[in-house]
C-alpha positions in Angstrom: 97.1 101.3 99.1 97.1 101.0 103.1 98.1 97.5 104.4 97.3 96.5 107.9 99.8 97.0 110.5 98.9 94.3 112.7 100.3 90.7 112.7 98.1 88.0 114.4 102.0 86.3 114.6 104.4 87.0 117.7 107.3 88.1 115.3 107.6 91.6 114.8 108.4 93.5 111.6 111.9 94.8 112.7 112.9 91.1 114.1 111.6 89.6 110.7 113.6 92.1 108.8 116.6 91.7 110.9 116.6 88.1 111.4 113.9 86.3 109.5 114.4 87.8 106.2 118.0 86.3 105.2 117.0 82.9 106.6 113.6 82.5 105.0 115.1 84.3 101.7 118.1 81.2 101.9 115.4 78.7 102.1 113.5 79.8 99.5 116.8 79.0 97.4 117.8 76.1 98.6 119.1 73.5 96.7 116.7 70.8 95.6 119.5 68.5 94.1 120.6 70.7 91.9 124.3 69.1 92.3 125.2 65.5 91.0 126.7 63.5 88.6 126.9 64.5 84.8 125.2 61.4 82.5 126.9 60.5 79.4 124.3 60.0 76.3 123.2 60.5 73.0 119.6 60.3 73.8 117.3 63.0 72.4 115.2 64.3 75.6 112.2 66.3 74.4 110.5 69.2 76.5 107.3 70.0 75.8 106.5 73.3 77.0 108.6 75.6 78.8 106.4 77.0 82.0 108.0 77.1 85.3 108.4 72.9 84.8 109.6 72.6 81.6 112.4 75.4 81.8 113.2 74.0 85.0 113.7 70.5 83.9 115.5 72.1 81.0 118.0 73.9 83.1 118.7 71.1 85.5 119.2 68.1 82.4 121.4 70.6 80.6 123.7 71.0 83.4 123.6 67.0 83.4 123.9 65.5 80.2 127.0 65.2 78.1 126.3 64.2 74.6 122.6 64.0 74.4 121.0 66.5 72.8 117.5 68.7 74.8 115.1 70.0 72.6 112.7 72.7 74.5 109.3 73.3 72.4 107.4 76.3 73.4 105.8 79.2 71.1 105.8 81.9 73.9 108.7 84.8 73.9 107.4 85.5 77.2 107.5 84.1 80.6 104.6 85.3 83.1 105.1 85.4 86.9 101.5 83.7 87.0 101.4 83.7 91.1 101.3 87.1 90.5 98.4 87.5 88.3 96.1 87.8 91.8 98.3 90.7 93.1 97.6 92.4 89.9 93.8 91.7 89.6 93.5 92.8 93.6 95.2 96.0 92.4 98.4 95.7 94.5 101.2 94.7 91.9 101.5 96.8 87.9 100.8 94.4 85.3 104.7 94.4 83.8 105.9 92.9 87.4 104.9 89.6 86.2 106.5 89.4 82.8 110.3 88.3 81.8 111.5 87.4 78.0 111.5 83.5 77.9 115.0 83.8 76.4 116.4 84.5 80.0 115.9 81.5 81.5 116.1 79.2 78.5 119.5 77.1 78.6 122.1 78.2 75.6 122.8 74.6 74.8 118.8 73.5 74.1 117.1 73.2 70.7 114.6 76.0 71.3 111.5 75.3 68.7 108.8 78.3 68.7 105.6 76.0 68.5 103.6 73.5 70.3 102.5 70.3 70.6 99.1 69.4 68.1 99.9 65.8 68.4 101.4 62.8 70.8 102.1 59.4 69.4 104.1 57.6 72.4 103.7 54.4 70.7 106.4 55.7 67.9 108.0 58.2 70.0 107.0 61.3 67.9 105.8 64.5 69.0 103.6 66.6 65.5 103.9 70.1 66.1 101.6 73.1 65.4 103.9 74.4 62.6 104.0 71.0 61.1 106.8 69.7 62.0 107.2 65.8 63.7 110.0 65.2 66.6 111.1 62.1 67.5 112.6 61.3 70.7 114.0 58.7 73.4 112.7 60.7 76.3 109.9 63.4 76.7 108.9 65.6 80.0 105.7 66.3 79.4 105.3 70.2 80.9 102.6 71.7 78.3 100.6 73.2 81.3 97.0 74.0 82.1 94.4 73.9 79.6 91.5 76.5 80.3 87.9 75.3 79.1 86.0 78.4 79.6 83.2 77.4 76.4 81.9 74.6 79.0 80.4 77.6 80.9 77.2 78.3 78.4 77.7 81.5 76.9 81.1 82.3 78.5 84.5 83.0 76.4 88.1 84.1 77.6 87.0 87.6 75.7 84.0 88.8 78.1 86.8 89.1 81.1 86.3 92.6 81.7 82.9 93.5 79.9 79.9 93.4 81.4 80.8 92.6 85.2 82.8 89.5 84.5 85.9 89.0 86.1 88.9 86.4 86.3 92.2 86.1 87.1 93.1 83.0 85.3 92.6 84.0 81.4 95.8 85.7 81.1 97.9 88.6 82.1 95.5 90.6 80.1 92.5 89.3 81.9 93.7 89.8 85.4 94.3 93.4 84.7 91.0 93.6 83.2 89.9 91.7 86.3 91.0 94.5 88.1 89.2 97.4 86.3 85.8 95.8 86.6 86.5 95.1 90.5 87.2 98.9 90.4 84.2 100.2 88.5 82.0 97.9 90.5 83.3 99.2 93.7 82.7 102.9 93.0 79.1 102.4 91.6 78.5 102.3 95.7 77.0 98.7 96.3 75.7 95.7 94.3 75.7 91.8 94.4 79.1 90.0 94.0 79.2 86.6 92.9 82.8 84.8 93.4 82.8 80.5 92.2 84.9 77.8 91.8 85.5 75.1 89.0 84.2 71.5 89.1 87.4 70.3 88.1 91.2 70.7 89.7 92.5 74.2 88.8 95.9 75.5 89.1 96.4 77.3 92.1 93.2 76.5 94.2 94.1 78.6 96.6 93.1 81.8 94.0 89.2 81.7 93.5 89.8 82.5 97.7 92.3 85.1 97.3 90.3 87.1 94.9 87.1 86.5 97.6 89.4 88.0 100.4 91.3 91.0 99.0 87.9 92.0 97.1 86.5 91.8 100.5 89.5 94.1 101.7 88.9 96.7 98.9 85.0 97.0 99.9 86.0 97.5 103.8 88.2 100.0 102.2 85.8 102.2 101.0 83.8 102.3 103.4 80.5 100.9 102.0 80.6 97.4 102.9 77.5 97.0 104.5 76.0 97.8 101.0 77.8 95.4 98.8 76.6 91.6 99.0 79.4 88.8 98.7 78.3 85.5 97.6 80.4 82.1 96.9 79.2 79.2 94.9 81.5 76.2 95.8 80.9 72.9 93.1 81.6 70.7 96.5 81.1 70.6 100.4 84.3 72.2 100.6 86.3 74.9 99.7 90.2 74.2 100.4 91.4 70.4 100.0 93.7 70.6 103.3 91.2 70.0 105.9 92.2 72.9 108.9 92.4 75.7 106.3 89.0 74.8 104.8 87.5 75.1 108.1 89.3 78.5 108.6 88.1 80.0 105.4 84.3 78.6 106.0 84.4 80.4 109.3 86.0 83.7 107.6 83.8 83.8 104.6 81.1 83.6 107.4 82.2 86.0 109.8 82.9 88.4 106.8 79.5 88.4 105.8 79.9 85.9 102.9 77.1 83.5 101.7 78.2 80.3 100.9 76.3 77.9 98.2 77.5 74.3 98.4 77.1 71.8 95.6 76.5 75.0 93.2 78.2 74.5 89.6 78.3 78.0 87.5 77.3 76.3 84.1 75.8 78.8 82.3 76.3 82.8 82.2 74.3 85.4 80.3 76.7 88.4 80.0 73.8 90.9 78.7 71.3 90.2 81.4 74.4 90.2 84.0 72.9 86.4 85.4 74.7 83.4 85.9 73.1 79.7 86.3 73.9 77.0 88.8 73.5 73.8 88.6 72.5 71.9 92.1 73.2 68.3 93.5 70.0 67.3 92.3 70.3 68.3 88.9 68.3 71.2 89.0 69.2 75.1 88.0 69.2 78.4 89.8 69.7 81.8 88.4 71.2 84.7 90.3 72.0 87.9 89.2 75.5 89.7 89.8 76.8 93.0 89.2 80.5 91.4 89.5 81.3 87.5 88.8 84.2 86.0 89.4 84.9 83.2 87.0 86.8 80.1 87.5 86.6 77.8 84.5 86.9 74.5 84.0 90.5 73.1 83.2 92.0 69.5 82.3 95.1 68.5 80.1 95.7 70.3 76.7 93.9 69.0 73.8 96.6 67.4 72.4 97.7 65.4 75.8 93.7 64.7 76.0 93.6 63.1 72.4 96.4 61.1 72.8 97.2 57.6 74.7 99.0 59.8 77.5 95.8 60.3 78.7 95.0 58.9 82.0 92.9 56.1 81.3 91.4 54.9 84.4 90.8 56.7 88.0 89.6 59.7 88.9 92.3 61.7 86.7 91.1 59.5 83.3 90.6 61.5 80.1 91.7 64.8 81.9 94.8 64.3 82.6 98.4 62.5 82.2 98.8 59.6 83.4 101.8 59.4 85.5 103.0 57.6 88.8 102.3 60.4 91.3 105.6 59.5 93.4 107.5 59.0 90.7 106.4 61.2 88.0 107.0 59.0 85.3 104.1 57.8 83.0 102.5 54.3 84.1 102.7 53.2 80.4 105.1 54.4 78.6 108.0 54.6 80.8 110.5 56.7 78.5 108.0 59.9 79.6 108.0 61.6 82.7 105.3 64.2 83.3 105.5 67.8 85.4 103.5 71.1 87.0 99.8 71.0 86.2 99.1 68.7 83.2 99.6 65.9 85.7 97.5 63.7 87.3 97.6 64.1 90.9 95.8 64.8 93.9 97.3 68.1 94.7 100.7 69.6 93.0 98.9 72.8 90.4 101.3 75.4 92.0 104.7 76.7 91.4 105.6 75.2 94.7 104.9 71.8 93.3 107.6 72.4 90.3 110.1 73.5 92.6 110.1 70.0 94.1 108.7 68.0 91.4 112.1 69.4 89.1 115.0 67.9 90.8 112.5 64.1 91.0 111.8 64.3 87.1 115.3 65.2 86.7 117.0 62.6 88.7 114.7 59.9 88.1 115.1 60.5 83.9 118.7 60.1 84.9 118.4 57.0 86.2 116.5 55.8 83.8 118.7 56.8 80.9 121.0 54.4 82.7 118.4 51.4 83.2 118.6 52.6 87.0 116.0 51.8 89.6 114.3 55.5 90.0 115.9 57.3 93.2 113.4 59.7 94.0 109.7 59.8 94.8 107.8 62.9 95.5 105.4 63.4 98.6 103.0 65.5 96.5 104.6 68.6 98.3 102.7 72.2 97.5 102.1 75.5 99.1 100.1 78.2 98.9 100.8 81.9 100.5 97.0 82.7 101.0 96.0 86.2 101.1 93.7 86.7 103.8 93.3 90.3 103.0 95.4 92.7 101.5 98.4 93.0 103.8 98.3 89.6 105.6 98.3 86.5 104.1 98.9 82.3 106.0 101.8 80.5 104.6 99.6 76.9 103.6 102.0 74.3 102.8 101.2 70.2 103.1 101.4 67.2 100.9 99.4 63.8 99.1 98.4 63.4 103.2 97.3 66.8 103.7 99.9 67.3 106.8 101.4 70.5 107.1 104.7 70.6 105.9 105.8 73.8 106.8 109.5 74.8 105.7 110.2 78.4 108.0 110.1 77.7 111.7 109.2 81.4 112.3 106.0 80.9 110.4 102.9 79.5 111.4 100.8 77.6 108.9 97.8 78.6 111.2 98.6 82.0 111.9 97.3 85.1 109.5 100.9 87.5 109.0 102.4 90.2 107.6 105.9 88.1 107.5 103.6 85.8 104.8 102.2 88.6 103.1 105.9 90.3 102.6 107.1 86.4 101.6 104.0 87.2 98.8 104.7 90.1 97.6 108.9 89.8 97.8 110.1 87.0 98.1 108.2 84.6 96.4 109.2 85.7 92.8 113.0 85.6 93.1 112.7 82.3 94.2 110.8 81.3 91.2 113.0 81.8 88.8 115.9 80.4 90.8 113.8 77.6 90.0 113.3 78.3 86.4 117.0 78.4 86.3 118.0 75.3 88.0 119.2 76.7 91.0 116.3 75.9 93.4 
């Protein structure tokens, strides 16, 4: 697959590649806090789930504790690369790039329990598992992930990804390579109406409803038919990116690339025969459009069992949806023997693999602490980033915080500037550094 030559960026590919490379590859890795003191206990820390948060939390407190005793739950024997389930779906990356055995990154000195959570009771300190078992604990990180609520789409499952039109890349590994295929059949049937939406609710990596949107829209000027393919996005809000320069940017992009854009559209019902999918407007009412390719973003909130329970957030904007935790300090307003990380959290921002990577060493430290009745040390400034592919071959480098100010971390990128040095960083760079984080060493 061609990738565009040209950078919008004043660095060129043989300085980045001389000079860039090492330095922006080093600060991917840095430390975090990795180094500190070791904690002597015999507390029992519980880890529920064992995502890119829970195995790094794992890694860092069993580097840390003397005495205590981790216990990791998590049924998966795989780990997926998930930020690279939209290279797969846009047809650049081979499914199998994107899976590693869990047993890799998982510390040799944890408890490792192959289930999951059905049940929380904070109140007694007990987790009930799915394969009946009940763990008690002192502490628990809370790391259980993202749940996916595709039935609140009318007629919609996790099973249609790839039949009948519908695509998207959040239902699994599976599903984004299924993603792909339907792109592909839809692209060589010559033309046709694509629909691309958004969720109603926060969604793990925002940033990927867009990505698919652009690197479709590079696969149609690929072949050469364009002008025969219609590209439409139904946004649930006013806006379609929560940090405020980069929504303007993609607004004007989607409309100088031909993109019709439906504000305060909801996709709430989808008829997979009749290839139709229903909106829902501000004012309540409904429109129907048809599509020979939809891109589906569901729903998502807190797992069941984090929803059911009295972890639940239970006021603000996050209540019933989500954990309730102290966004700076990650630790749960209640029940302050739980800390909370990645995207079961409630917080304004912080569903991205970023976000772990500096979330880890503040759950970590600030368990520490607590373990020794210790005022908490470390407070997090709601830090994310997200490489956006603007089309296949460049991509912007988004990175900001709970203010929505840029905080970008490579002085030879800029955050408003369209690159192939961000793309390469995508498609490179990014995955190493993930699972120096898994492994507690970023």
């Amino acid at each position: 697959m061609s990738r565009n030559q040209d950078s919008s960026h004043d660095l060129s590919r043989r300085r980045f590649l001389q000079l860039g490379a090492g330095a922006g590859t080093a600060a991917l890795l840095t430390s975090t806090g990795l180094q500190g003191q070791t904690v002597n206990t015999r507390a029992h820390v519980v880890i529920i789930g064992a995502g890119a948060g829970g195995m790094a939390v794992a890694n860092r407190l069993s580097d840390r504790l003397r005495g205590g005793r981790i216990t990791v739950v998590e049924a998966r024997e795989v780990h997926h690369y998930q930020p690279g389930w939209t290279l797969v779906a846009s047809g650049v990356w081979s499914p199998d790039k994107t899976t590693r055995p869990n047993s890799q990154f998982m510390p040799p000195n944890v408890d490792w329990i192959r289930s999951s959570a059905a049940a929380f009771d904070p109140d007694n300190r007990t987790v009930d598992l799915a394969n009946g078992d009940r763990l008690s604990y002192d502490y628990l990180v809370v790391a259980t992930g993202i749940q996916l609520n595709y039935e609140q789409i009318e007629g919609m499952s996790a099973d249609l990804v790839g039949q009948h039109g519908i695509g998207s890349v959040y239902a699994s590994l599976e599903g984004a390579t299924r993603t792909r295929d339907v792109i592909d059949q839809w692209i060589a049937t010559g033309g046709g109406q694509g629909i691309f939406t958004h969720a109603p609710t926060p969604v793990k990596c925002a940033g990927a409803p867009l990505k698919m949107t652009f690197t479709t829209l590079s696969r149609l000027e690929a072949s050469g038919k364009r002008d025969s393919f219609d590209v439409d996005f139904f946004a649930p809000g006013g806006g379609l990116f929560s940090q405020p320069w980069v929504n303007d940017f993609v607004k004007q992009r989607f409309d100088e690339q031909g993109v019709q854009r439906h504000h305060f559209h909801t996709l709430t019902a989808i008829s997979p025969q009749d290839q139709q999918a229903t909106f829902t407007q501000q004012d309540g009412s409904s429109i129907t459009r048809d599509y020979d390719f939809i891109h589906v973003v569901p729903p998502m909130s807190a797992p069941d069992a984090v929803r059911n329970s009295d972890l639940i957030a239970k006021e603000g904007k996050f209540t019933g949806n989500w954990l309730d935790v102290d966004i700076y300090t990650l630790q749960h307003n209640r029940y302050p023997e739980v800390f909370g990380i990645g995207d079961v959290i409630g917080a304004p921002l912080n569903k991205t693999a970023a976000s772990v990577k500096a979330q880890a060493p503040i759950v970590t430290e600030n368990l520490l602490a607590a373990m020794q009745g210790k005022p908490l040390p470390r407070k997090h400034n709601g830090y994310t980033s997200c490489p956006l592919i603007t089309s296949i071959g460049k991509a912007m480098l988004v990175e900001f915080g709970y203010d929505l100010e840029f905080l970008p971390s490579f002085p030879f990128i800029d955050p408003k500037e369209e690159s192939w040095v961000t793309w390469t960083f995508k498609d490179k760079m990014l995955q190493p550094a993930y699972y120096a984080v898994l492994e507690g060493q970023a």
